[in-house]
C-alpha positions as CSV (number, residue, x, y, z in Angstrom):
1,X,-82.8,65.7,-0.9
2,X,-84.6,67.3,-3.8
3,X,-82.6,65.7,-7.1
4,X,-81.0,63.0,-7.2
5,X,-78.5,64.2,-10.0
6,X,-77.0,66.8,-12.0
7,X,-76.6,66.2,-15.6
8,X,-74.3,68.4,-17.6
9,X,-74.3,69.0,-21.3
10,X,-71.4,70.8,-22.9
11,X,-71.1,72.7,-26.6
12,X,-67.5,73.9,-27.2
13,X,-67.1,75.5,-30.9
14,X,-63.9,77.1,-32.3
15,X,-61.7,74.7,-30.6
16,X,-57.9,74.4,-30.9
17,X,-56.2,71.1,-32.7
18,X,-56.3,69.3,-28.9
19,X,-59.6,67.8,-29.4
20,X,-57.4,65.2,-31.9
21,X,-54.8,64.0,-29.7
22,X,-56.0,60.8,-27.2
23,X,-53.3,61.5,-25.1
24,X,-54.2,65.0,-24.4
25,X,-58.1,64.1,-24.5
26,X,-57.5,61.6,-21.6
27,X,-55.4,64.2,-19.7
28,X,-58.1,66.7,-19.8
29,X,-60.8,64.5,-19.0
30,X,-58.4,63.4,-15.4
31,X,-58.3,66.4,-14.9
32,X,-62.3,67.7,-15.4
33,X,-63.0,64.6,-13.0
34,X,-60.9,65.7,-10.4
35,X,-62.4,69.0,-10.6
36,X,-65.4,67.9,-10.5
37,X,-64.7,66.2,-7.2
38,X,-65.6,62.8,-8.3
39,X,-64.2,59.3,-8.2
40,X,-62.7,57.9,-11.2
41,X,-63.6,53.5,-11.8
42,X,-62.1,53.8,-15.3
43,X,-61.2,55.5,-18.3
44,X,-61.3,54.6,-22.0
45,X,-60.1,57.0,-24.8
46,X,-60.1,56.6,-28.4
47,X,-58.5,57.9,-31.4
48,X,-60.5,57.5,-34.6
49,X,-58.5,57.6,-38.2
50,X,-58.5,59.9,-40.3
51,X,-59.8,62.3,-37.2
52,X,-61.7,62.7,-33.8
53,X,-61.8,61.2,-30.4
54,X,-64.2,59.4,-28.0
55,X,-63.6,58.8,-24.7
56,X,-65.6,57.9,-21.7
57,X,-64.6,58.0,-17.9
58,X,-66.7,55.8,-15.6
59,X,-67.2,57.7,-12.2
60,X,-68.5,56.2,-9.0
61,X,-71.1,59.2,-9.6
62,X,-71.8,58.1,-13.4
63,X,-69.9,59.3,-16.1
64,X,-68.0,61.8,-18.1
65,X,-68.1,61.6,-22.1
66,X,-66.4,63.1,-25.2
67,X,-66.9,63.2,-29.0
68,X,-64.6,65.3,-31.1
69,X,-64.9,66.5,-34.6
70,X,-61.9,68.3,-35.3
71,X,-62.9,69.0,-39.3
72,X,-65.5,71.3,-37.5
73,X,-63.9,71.9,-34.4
74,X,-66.1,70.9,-32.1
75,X,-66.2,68.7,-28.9
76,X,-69.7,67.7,-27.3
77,X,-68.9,66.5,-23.7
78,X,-71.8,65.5,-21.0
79,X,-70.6,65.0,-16.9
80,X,-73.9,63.2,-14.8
81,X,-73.5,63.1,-11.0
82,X,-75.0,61.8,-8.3
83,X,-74.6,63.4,-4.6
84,X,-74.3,67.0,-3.1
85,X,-70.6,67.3,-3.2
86,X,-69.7,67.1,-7.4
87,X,-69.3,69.8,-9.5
88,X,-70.0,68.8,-12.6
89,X,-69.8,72.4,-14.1
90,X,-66.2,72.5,-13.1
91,X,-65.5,69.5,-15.4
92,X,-66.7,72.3,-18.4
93,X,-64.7,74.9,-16.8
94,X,-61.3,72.2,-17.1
95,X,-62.7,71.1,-21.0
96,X,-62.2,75.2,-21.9
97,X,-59.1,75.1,-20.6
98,X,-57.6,72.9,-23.0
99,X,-59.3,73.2,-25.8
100,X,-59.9,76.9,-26.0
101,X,-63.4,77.3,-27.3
102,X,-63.8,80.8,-28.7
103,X,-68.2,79.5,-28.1
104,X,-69.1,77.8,-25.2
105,X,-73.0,76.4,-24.5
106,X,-73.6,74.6,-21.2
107,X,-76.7,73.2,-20.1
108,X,-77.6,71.6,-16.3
109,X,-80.6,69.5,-16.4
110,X,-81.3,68.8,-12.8
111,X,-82.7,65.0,-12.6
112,X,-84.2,62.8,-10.1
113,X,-86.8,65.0,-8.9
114,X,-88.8,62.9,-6.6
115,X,-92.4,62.8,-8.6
116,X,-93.8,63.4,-4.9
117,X,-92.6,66.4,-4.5
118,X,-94.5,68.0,-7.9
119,X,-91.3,69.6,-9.2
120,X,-90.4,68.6,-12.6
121,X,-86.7,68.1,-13.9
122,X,-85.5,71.5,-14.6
123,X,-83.2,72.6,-18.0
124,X,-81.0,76.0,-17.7
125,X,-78.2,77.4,-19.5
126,X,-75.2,77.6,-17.5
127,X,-73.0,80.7,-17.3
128,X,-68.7,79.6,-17.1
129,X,-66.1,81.8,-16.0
130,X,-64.3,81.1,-19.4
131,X,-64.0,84.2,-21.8
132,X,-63.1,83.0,-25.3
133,X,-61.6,86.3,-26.2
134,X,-58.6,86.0,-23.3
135,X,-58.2,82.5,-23.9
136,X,-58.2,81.4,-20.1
137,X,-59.9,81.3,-17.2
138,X,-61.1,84.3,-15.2
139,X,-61.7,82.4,-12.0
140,X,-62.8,79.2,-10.3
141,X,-66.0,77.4,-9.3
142,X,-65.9,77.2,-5.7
């Protein structure tokens, strides 16, 4: 095994009025775990007045967070896994999908690197099948 993790940070600008409604916000994040092929412990989603959301999913893997700021909107998300069969980037791929970013930034840090093994944690930018202009999804992580 050479990480022990995958830890996903996810920028989403431009997004539509979803990123206010709890109900919707805990939907999307069922849905980004499940695509994400991990294992749900527990969920907590909530609704802030005058505006925004929070929410947190606890994962057998780790976790799966949000923070909204409709006034700007903008949702900041991260997904950490543990394991060779998640996808964390698919959980990004779901967020698009109901919030329709029209800018998307995704970054994978790759942790756990065994110190042994002289490899450091790496950073990269991650490319999504999302296109802001069409509004959807042009095809699936596998």
């Amino acid at each position: 095994m050479e990480h022990l993790g995958q830890h996903v940070i996810i920028e989403l600008w431009g997004c539509n009025s979803g990123i206010d409604d709890a109900d919707l916000m805990k939907q999307a994040m069922l849905d980004a775990v499940k695509a994400a092929r991990a294992t749900l412990l527990y969920i907590d989603v909530h609704k802030f007045d005058p505006q925004g959301v929070t929410g947190v999913a606890v994962l057998t893997e780790s976790h799966l967070s949000v923070h909204s700021w409709p006034e700007h909107g903008y949702l900041a998300a991260d997904v950490f896994t543990c394991g060779q069969t998640t996808r964390p980037v698919a959980a990004a791929e779901v967020l698009c999908e109901y919030f329709q970013p029209s800018q998307v930034d995704v970054q994978e840090v790759i942790r756990g690197v065994r110190p042994e093994t002289g490899a450091k944690p790496s950073l990269r930018r991650r490319k999504l099948n999302y296109q802001p202009e069409h509004n959807s999804l042009t095809a699936t992580i596998n």
